[in-house]
C-alpha positions, 0 to 999 in steps of 0.5 A, a space after each residue: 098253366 091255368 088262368 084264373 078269370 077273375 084274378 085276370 079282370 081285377 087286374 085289367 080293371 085296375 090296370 085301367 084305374 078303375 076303383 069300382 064297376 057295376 055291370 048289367 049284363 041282358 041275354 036273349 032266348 037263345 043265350 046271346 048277349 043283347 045289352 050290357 051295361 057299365 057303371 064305374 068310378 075311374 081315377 080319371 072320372 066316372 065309367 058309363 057305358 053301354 053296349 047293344 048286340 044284334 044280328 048273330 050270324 049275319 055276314 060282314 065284309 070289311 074293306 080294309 084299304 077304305 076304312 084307312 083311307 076314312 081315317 086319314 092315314 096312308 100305306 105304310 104309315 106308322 
């Protein structure tokens, strides 16, 4: 079955309660996302967002066990 992408995002952002939506969308020389930007009118109040991307290709390690413990939960915790 093939998923129609715009039929897809209307219904994420109206599942969000989002009535209208302007986005900015800046790329690099090589095609790589830099900035996007969002204005919107939600139910619940405006939308105002801003995204920034940078260092492609750069390597992460995560410590899982480290960042739970940062938010104040344990193992096992639901």
């Amino acid at each position: 079955m093939r998923v129609d992408p715009i039929a897809s995002v209307k219904k994420q952002l109206s599942g969000a309660g989002i009535t209208t939506e302007k986005a900015d969308i800046r790329v690099d020389k090589n095609d790589l996302l830099v900035k996007r930007t969002e204005r919107g009118r939600m139910k619940t109040g405006e939308l105002d967002r801003a995204v920034f991307c940078s260092d492609y290709g750069t390597r992460v390690t995560v410590d899982f066990q480290k960042l739970v413990e940062q938010q104040g939960c344990t193992a096992g915790a639901s």
